[in-house]
C-alpha positions as CSV (number, residue, x, y, z in Angstrom):
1,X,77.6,88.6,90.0
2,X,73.6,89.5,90.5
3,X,72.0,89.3,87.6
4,X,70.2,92.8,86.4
5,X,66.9,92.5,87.3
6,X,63.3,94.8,85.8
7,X,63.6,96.3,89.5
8,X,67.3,97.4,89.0
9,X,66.1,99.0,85.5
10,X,63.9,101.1,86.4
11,X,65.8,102.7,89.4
12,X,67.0,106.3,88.1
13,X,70.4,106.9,86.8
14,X,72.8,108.4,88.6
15,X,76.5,110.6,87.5
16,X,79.1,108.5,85.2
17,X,81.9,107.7,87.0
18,X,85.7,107.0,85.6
19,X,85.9,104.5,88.6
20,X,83.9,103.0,91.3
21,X,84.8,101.4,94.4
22,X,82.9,99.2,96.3
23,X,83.7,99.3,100.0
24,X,85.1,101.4,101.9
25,X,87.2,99.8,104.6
26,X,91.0,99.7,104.7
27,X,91.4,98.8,100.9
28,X,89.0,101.1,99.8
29,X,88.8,104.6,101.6
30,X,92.3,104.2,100.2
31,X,91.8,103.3,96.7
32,X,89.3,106.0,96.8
33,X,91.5,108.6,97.8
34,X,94.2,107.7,95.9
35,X,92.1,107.7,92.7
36,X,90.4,111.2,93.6
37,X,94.3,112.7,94.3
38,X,94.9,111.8,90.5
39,X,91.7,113.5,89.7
40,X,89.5,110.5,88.5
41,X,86.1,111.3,88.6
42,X,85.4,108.3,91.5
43,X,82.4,107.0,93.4
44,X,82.6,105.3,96.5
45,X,79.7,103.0,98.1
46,X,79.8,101.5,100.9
47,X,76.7,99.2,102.7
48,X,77.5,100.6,105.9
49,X,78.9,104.1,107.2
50,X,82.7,103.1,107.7
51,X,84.5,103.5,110.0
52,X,81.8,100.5,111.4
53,X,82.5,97.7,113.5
54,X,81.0,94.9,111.1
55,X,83.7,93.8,109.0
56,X,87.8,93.6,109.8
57,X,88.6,97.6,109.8
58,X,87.6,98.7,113.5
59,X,89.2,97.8,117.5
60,X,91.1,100.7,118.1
61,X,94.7,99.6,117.1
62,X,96.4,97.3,114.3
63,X,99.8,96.5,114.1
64,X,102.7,98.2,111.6
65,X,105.9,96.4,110.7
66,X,108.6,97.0,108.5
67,X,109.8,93.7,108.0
68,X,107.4,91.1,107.2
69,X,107.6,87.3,108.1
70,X,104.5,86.4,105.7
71,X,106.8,86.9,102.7
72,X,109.7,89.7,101.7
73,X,107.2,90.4,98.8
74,X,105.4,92.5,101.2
75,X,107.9,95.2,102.9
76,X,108.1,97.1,100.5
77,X,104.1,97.7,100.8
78,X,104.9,98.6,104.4
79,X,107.5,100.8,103.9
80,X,105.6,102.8,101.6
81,X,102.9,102.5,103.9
82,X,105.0,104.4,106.2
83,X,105.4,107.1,104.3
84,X,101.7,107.3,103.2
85,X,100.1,107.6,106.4
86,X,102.8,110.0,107.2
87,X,101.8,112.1,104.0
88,X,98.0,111.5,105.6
89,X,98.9,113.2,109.1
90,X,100.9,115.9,107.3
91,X,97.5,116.5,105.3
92,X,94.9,116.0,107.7
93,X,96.6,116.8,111.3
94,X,95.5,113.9,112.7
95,X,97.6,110.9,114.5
96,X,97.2,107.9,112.7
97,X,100.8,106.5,113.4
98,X,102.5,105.8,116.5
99,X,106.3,104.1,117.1
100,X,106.3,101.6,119.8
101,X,109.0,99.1,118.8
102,X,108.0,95.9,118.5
103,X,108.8,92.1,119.9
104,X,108.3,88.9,117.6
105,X,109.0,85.9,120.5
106,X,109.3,82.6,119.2
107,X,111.9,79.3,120.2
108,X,114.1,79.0,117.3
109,X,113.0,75.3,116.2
110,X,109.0,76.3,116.6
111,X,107.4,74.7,113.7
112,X,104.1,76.7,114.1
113,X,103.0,78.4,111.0
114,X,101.4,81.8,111.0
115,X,99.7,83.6,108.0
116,X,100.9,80.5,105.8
117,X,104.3,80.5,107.0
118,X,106.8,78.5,108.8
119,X,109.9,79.8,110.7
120,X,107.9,83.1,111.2
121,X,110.9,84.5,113.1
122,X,113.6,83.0,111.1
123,X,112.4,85.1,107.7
124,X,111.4,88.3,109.5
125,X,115.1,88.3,110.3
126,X,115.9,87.5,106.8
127,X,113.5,90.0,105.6
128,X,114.9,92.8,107.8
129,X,118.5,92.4,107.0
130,X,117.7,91.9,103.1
131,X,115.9,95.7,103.5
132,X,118.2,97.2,106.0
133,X,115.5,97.3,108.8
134,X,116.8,98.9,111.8
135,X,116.4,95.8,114.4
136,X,118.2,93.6,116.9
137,X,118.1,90.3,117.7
138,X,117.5,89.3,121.5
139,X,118.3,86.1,123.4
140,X,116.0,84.7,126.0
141,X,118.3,86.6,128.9
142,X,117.9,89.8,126.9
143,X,114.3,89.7,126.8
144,X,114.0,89.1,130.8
145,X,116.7,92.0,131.2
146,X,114.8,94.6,129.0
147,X,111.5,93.5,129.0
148,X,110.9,91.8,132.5
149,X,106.9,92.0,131.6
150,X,107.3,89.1,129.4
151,X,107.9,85.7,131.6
152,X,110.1,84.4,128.4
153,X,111.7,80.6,129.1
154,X,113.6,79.8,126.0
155,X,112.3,82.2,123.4
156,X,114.3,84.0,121.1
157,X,113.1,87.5,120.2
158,X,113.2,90.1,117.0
159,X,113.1,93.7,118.0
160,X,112.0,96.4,115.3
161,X,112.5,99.9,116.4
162,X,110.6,101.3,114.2
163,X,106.8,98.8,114.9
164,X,103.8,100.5,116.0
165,X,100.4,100.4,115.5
166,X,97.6,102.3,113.4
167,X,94.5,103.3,114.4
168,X,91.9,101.9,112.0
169,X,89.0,104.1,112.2
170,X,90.5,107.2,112.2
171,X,92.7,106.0,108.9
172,X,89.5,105.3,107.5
173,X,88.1,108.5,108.0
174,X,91.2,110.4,107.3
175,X,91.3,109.2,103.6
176,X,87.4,109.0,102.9
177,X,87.6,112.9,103.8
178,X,90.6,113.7,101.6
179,X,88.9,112.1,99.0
180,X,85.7,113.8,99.1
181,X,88.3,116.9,99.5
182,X,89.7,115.8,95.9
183,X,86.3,115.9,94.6
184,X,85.4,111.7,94.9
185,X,81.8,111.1,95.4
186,X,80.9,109.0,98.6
187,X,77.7,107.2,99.3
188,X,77.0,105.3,102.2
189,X,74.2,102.9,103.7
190,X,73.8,101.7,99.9
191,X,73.6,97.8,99.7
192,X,74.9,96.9,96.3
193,X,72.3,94.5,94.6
194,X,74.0,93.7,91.2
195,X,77.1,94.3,89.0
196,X,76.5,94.5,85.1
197,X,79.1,94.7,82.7
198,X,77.8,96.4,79.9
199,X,79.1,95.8,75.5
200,X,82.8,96.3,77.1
201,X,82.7,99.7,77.7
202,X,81.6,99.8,81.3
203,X,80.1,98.3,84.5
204,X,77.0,99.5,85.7
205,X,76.2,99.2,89.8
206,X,73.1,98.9,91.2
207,X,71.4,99.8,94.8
208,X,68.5,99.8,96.2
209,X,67.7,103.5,95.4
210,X,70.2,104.6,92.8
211,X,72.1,102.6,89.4
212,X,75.6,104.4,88.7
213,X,78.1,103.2,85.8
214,X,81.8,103.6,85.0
215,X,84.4,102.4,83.0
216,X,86.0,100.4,85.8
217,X,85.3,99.1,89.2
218,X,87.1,97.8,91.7
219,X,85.6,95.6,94.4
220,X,86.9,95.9,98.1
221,X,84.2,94.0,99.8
222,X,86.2,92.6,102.8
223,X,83.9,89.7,104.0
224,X,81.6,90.5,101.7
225,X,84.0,90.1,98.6
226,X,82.3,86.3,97.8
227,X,78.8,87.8,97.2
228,X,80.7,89.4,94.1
229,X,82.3,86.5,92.7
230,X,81.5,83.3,91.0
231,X,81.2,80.0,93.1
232,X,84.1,78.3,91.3
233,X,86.8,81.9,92.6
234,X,84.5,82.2,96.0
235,X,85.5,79.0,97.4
236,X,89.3,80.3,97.8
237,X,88.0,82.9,100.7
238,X,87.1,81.9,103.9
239,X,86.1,84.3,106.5
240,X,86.5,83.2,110.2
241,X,85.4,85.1,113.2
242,X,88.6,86.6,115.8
243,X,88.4,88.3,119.1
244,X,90.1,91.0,120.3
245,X,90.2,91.4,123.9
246,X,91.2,94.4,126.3
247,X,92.7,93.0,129.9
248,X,92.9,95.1,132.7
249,X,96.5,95.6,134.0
250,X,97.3,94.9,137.8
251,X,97.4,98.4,139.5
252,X,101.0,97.5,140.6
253,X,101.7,97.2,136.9
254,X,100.4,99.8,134.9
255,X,103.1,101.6,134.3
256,X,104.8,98.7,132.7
257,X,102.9,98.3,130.4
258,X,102.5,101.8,128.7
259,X,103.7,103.6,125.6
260,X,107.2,103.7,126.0
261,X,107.7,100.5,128.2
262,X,106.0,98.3,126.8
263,X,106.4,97.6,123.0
264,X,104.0,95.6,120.2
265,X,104.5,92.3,120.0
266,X,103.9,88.9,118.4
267,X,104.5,85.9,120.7
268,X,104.8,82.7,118.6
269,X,103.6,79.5,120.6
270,X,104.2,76.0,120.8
271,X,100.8,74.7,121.5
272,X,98.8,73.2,118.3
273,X,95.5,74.8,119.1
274,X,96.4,78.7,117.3
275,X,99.9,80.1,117.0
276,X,99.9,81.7,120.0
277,X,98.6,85.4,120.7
278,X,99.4,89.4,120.2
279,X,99.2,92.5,121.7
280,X,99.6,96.2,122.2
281,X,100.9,98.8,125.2
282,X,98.2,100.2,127.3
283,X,96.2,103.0,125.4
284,X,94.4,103.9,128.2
285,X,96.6,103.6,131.4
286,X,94.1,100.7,132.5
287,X,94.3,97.6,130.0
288,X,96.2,96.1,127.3
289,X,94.7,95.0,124.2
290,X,95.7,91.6,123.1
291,X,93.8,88.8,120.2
292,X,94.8,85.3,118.8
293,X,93.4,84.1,115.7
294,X,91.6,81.1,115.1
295,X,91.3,79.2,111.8
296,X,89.3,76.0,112.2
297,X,85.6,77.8,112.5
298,X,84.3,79.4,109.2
299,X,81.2,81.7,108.9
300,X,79.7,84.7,107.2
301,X,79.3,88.3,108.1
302,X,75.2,87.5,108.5
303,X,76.0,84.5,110.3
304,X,78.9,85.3,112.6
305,X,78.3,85.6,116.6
306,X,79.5,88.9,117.6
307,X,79.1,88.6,121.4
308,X,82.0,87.0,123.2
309,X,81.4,84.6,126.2
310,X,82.6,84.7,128.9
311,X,83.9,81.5,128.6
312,X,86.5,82.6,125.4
313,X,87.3,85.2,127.7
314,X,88.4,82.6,130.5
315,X,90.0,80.2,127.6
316,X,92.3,83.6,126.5
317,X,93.6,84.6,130.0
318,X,94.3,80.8,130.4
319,X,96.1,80.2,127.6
320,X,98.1,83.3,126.7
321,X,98.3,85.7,129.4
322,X,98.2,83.8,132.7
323,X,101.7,82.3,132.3
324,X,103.0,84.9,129.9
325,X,101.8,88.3,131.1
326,X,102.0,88.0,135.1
327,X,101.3,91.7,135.2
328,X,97.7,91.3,133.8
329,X,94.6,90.5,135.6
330,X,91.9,88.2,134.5
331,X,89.6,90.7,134.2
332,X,88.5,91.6,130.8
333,X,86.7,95.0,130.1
334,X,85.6,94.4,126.9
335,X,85.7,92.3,123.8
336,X,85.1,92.8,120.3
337,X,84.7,90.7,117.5
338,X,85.9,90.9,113.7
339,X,86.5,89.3,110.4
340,X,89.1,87.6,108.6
341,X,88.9,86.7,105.4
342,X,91.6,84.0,104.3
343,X,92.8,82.7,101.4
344,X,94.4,79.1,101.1
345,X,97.9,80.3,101.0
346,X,97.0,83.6,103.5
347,X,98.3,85.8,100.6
348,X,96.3,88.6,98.9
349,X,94.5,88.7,95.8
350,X,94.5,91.9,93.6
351,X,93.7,91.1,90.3
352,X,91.2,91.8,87.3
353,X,88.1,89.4,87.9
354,X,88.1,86.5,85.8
355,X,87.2,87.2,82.3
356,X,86.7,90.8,83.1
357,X,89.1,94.1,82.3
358,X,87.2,97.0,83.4
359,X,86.8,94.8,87.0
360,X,89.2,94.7,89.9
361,X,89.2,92.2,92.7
362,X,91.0,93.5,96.0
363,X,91.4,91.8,98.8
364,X,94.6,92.2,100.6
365,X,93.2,89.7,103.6
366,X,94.4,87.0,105.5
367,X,95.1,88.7,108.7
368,X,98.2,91.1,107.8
369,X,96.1,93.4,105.2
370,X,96.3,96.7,107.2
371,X,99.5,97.7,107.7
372,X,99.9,97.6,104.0
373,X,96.6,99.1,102.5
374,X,97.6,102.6,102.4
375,X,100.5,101.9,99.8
376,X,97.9,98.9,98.3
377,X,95.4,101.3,97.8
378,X,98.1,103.6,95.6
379,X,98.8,100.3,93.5
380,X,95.3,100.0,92.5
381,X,94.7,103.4,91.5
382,X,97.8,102.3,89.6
383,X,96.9,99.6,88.4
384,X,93.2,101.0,87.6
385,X,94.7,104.1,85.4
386,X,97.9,102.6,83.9
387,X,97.3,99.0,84.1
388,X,100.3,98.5,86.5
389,X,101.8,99.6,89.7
390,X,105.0,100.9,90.6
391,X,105.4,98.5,93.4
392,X,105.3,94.5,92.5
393,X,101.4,93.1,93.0
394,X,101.6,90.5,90.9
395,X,102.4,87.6,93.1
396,X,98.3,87.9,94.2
397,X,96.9,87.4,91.0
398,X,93.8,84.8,91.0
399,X,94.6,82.7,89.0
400,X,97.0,81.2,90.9
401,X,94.6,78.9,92.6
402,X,93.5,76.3,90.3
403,X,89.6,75.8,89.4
């Protein structure tokens, strides 16, 4: 943390606060909102004006499943995701939600590991028939049959009825508005310059214009999150720059690849390079939106390179969607960059920061956070008023990585 400086002091006090949280991306527009619902007096800050396309909350789509190959731990943080963002649209009368179905390919003895794991297919299945997941299991010949878009050799496939995808900005917005509706306090374009906990009875939060305090705090930085935390916990998150890519569709194709044709899906390589790519039904009756991920270039969210070359967008049509996807052209409209941040076992951290009780690290990261921070930003306003959730958070406790 930054220490206080004389500058810091003699900014003007603002309000008390029961809670503050500090960005306001996936993780904490719903922390936010969840803690306002439960009528804690709660500030929100944010360096940016989210929804923004700096940090890992922003491109238009991100994907929803039920059953969750990165660990069983985690499904039932989707399925009460489910009915969260539900509760949202009810609330709000937007769409945030829609139901494609959804295809995980992968050959059956792939040893490529995604999010941490190996056998990415093998425990999805497992996961979805522990939780009574409404799914099927499809042979190579029943991909080709139903889904002749996909130019499938030997893959086997898991079908979820019940995948879709999100819509990140406007889930952002829905739940920074409800919160505000509940009464939360919310202050953008404030850079945070220094955390202060204060005779252990609360945390006092500088900007550049304003110093707030509460009784607790909980830190949802995204990329940021490292600024906030002591060298010896910082080196366990990495942040590495993605691309997401939207292809045009030949004209002969188009209508194969809309809503209702054309489902979610994960397709799990064998080459060593990534673990192969991912991608989404036409949104706009023109292109699909597709994105591997990359893990062998760090860099930071002052650092990273957010224009895309054309030569990445060459490498992606090469190497995913030229042999895969024969109903996409290699013409890319547009490409966006983002941020992972990843820790060494691609599992989340939620957890008081070290040494500190009135302080929560969140960072629910690693590539799969989304789909699960609506019912992960109920656990923390848990966790923040009760000192525990109702659903199971503490497999992502910090100290689990040895310093």
């Amino acid at each position: 943390m930054t220490p206080n400086s004389p500058a810091c002091k003699k900014l003007p006090m603002k309000n008390e606060f029961d809670v503050i949280v500090l960005g306001l991306g996936a993780t904490g527009s719903a922390t936010t909102y969840q803690l306002a619902r439960r009528k804690r007096k709660v500030l929100g800050i944010d360096q940016f004006s989210p929804p923004h396309d700096y940090g890992s909350t922003h491109g238009e789509s991100r994907i929803i499943r039920q059953a969750i190959g990165e660990g069983e731990e985690y499904t039932p943080l989707s399925l009460r995701s489910y009915e969260l963002w539900r509760e949202i649209e009810r609330e709000t009368g937007k769409e945030l939600l829609t139901i494609t179905g959804g295809l995980i390919l992968q050959r059956r003895a792939s040893e490529t590991k995604l999010h941490g794991q190996h056998d990415f297919l093998g425990q999805t299945i497992a996961c979805a028939q522990k939780f009574n997941i409404r799914h099927e299991v499809l042979e190579t010949g029943d991909v080709k049959n139903r889904y002749p878009q996909f130019a499938v050799t030997e893959e086997t496939a898991y079908f979820e009825y019940d995948t879709g995808y999100l819509r990140p900005e406007p889930c952002v917005s829905a739940q920074l508005n409800l919160a505000e509706k509940y009464g939360a306090m919310i202050r953008l374009n404030q850079k945070v310059s220094s955390i202060t906990p204060h005779q252990n009875t609360h945390v006092r939060v500088a900007t550049e214009s304003a110093v707030y305090e509460a009784e607790q705090l909980v830190i949802a930085a995204g990329a940021w999150v490292t600024k906030f935390l002591p060298p010896a916990y910082a080196r366990f998150f990495k942040v590495y720059r993605q691309v997401m890519y939207w292809f045009r569709v030949r004209d002969d194709s188009r209508r194969a690849f809309a809503p209702g044709k054309f489902p979610i899906f994960i397709w799990i390589s064998e080459a060593e390079r990534d673990f192969g790519f991912y991608g989404f039904p036409s949104l706009d009756e023109r292109t699909i939106k597709v994105a591997s991920e990359q893990y062998t270039l760090t860099t930071t969210p002052n650092d990273v390179n957010r224009q895309v070359t054309a030569e990445e967008k060459k490498s992606m049509y090469a190497h995913h969607l030229r042999d895969k996807l024969p109903g996409v052209s290699d013409i890319c409209d547009a490409a966006v960059t983002c941020l992972y941040t990843t820790t060494p076992d691609a599992n989340f951290v939620i957890d008081f920061y070290p040494g500190q009780h009135r302080i929560v690290v969140a960072s629910p990261c690693s590539g799969h956070g989304f789909k699960h921070s609506a019912a992960i930003g109920e656990a923390i306003a848990q966790f923040v008023i009760d000192g525990k959730s109702e659903l199971d958070i503490t497999g992502f406790r910090i100290n689990r990585f040895k310093i």
